[in-house]
C-alpha positions as CSV (number, residue, x, y, z in Angstrom):
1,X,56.4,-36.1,-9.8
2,X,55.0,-39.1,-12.1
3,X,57.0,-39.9,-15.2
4,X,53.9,-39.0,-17.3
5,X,55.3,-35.7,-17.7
6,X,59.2,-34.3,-17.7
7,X,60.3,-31.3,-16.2
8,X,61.2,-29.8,-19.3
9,X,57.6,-30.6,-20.2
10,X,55.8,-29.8,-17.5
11,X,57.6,-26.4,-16.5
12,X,56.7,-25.4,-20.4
13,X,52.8,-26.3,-19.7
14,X,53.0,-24.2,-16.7
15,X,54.7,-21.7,-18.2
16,X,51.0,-21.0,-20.6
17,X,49.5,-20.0,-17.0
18,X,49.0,-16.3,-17.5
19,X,49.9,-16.6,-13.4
20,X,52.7,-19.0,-13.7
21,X,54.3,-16.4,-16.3
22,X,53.3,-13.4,-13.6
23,X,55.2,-15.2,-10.6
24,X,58.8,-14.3,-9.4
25,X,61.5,-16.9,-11.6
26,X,62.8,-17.8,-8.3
27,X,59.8,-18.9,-7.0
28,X,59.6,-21.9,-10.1
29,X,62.6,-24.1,-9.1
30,X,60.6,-24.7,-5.3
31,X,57.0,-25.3,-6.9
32,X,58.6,-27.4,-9.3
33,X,60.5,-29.5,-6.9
34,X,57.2,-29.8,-4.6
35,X,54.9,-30.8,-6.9
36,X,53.8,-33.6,-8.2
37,X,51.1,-34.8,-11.4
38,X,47.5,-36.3,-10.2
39,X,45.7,-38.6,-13.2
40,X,41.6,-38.4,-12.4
41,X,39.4,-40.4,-14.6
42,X,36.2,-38.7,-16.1
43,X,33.8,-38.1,-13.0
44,X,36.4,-38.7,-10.6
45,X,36.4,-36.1,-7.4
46,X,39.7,-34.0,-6.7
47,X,37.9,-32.7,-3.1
48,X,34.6,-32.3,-1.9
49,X,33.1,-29.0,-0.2
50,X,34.3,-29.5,3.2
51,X,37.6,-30.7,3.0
52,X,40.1,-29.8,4.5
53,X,42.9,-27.6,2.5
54,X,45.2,-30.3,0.3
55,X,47.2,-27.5,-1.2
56,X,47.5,-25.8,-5.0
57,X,46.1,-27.0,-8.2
58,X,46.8,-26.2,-11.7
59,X,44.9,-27.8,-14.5
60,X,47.1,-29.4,-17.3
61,X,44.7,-31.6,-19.0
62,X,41.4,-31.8,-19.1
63,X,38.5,-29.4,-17.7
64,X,37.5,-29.7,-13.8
65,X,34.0,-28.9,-13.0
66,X,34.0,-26.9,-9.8
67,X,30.2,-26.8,-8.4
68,X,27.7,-28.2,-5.2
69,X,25.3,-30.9,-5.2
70,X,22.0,-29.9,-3.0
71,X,20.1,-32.6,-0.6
72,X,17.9,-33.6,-3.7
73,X,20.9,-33.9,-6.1
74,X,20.8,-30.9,-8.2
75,X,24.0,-29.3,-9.3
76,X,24.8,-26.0,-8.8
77,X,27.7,-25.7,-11.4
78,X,30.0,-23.0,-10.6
79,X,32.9,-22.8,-13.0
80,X,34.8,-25.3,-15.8
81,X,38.4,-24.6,-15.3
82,X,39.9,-25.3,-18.9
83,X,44.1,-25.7,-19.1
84,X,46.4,-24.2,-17.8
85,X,44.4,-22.3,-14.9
86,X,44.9,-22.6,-11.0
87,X,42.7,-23.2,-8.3
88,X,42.6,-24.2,-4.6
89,X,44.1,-20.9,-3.6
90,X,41.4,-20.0,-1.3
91,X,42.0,-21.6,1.9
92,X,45.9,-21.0,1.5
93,X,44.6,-17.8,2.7
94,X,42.4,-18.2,5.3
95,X,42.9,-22.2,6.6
96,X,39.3,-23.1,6.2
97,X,37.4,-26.0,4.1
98,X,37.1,-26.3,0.7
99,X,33.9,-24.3,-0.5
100,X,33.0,-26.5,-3.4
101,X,33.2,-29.9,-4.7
102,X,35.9,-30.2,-8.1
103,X,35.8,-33.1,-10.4
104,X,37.3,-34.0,-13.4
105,X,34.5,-33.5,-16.8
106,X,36.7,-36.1,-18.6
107,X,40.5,-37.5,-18.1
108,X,42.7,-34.9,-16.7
109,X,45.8,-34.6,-15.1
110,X,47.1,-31.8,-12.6
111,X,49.7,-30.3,-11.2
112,X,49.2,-30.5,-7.2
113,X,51.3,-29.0,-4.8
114,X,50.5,-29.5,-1.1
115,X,49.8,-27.7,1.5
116,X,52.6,-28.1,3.7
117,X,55.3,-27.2,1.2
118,X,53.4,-23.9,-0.3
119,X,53.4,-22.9,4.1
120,X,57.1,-23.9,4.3
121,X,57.8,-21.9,0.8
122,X,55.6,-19.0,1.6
123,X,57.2,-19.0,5.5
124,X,60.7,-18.9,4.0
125,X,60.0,-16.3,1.2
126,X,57.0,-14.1,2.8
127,X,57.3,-11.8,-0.4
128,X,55.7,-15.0,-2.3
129,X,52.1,-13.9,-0.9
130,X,52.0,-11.3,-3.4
131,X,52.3,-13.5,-6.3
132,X,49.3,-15.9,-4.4
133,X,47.1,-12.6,-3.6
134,X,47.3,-11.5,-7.4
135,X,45.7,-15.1,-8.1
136,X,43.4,-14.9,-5.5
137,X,42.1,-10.9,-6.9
138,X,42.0,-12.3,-10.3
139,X,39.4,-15.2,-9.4
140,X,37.3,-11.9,-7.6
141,X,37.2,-10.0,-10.6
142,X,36.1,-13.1,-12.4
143,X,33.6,-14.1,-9.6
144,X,32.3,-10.1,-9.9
145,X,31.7,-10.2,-14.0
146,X,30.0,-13.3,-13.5
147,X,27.8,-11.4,-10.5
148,X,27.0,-9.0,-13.3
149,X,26.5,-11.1,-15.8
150,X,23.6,-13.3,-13.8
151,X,22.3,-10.0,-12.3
152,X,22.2,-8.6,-15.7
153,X,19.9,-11.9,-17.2
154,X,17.8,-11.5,-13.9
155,X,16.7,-8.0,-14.9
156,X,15.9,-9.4,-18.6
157,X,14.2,-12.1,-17.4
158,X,12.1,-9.6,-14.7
159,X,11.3,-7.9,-18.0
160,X,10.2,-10.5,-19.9
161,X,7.9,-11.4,-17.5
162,X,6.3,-8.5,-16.4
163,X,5.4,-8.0,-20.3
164,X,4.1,-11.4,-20.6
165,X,2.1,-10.9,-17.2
166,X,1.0,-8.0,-18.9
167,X,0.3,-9.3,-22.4
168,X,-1.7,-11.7,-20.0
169,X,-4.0,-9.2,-18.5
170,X,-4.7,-7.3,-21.5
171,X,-5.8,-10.6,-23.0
172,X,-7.8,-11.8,-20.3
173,X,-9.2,-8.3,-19.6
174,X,-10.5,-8.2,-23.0
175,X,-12.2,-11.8,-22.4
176,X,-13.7,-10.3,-19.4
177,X,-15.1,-7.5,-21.8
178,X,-16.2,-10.2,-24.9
179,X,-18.3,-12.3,-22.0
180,X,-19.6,-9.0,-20.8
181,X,-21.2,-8.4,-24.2
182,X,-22.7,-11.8,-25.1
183,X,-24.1,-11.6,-21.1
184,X,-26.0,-8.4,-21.9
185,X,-26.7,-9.5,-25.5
186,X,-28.8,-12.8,-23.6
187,X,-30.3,-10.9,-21.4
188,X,-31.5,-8.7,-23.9
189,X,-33.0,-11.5,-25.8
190,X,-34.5,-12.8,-23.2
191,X,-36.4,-9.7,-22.7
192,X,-37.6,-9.5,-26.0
193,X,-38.7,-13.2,-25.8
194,X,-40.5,-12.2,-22.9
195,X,-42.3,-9.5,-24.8
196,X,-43.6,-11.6,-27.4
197,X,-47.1,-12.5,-28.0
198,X,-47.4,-16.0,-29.7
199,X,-50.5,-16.4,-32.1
200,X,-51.8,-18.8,-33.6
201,X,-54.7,-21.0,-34.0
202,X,-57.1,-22.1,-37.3
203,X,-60.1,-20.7,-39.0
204,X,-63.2,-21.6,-37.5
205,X,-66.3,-22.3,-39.9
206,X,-67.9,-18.8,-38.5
207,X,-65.8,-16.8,-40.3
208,X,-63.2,-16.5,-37.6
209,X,-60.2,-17.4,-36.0
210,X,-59.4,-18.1,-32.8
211,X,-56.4,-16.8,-31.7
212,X,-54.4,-18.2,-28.3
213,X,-52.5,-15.3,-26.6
214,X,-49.6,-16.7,-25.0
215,X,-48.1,-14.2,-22.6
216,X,-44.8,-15.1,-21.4
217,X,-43.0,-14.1,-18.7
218,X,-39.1,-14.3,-17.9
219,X,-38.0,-14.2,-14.3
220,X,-34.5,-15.5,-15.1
221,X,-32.3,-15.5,-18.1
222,X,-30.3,-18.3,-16.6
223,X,-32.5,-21.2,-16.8
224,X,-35.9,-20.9,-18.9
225,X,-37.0,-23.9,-17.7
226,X,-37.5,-23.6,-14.1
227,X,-38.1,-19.8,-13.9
228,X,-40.8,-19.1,-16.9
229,X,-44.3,-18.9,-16.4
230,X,-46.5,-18.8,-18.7
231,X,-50.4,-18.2,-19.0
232,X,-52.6,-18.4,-22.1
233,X,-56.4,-16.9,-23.0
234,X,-58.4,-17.3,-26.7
235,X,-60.2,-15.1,-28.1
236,X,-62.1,-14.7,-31.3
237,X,-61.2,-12.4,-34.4
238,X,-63.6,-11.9,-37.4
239,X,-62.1,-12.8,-40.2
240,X,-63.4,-10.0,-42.2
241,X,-63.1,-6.2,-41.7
242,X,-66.5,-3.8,-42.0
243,X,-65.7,-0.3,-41.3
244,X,-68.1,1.5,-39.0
245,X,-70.8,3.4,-40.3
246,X,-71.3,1.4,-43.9
């Protein structure tokens, strides 16, 4: 172990690990003896996923960002281990690679102890794996609430959406509807423009007027100007009224 911590010290930080408290006493004196304090400075990595198994980890200063990186440098976080939590117990069990990559948020300093001492511990006291299988079912329980949790915000955000989607369509149905209206409204007018006789024309010195009959026709209501014909005759009005028979 570094001097940055004494054993009086360090075995009262471990002893706030709800685990730590949980083990067998006798099993202390041995984890004690093999481990040792790691410093990492803020960024630093402890392991990267893929790794091979280094041994046990407890945090005594300092959070650790446990998390992946994807090809375009996204992180996908997956925990922030706060003091005084373990981790790392995962491939004790089953001799694989590390899953994820850990790194310190800020300075930190841990308590490490290695592989090869927790297999010659856990070999000489097989009763131990208990105490390492109660750590390992607590980080499932964990891993399941947080399961729930994202599943849970998936469903509301589902929701959300589908009412927004159909806020959408109501709103853009009812545009549909509005466009529908002021269609048939134009083509209505354009009817009764169509229908209209346009007179006009002054009073001649006979006593009449002369009155041009437009007669327009609409073939489209689209584009007056290339689809109206329109044809025109004059004829003459008197411009006073006798009735028949005076």
């Amino acid at each position: 172990m570094t001097a940055s911590f004494a054993s009086n010290e360090l075995a009262a930080l471990l002893a706030r690990s709800a685990w730590f408290r949980s083990a067998p006493a006798a099993m202390w004196a041995p984890l004690l003896e093999a481990g040792r304090v790691e410093h990492l400075a803020p960024g630093e990595r402890l392991f990267t996923r893929g790794d091979s198994d280094d041994g046990l980890y407890c945090v005594l200063d300092g959070p650790m960002r446990i998390g992946a990186a994807s090809s375009s440098g996204k992180e996908a976080l997956l925990a922030v281990i706060e003091p005084v939590n373990c981790f790392g117990e995962i491939a004790l069990f089953d001799n694989r690679a590390r899953t994820h990559d850990a790194y310190a948020e800020r300075d930190s300093a841990l308590f490490h102890v290695p592989c090869a001492a927790l297999g010659a511990l856990l070999e000489r006291t097989p009763e131990y794996w208990h105490a390492f299988g109660l750590l390992l079912t607590q980080k499932l329980r964990l891993a399941f609430d947080a399961i729930e949790e994202a599943a849970l915000q998936l469903v509301a955000c589902r929701a959300q959406t589908f009412d927004e989607l159909r806020r959408g369509a109501r709103d853009r149905h009812a545009r549909f509807v509005g466009e529908r209206v002021i269609e048939r409204e134009h083509r209505l007018d354009q009817r009764a423009f169509a229908s209209v006789r346009c007179l006009n024309g002054p009073i001649s010195a006979a006593g009449s007027v002369e009155i041009s009959v437009c007669s327009v026709k609409s073939t489209s209501s689209r584009a007056m100007s290339s689809s109206t014909r329109i044809s025109s005759r004059t004829v003459s009005v008197p411009t006073t009224y006798t009735p028949s028979g005076e």
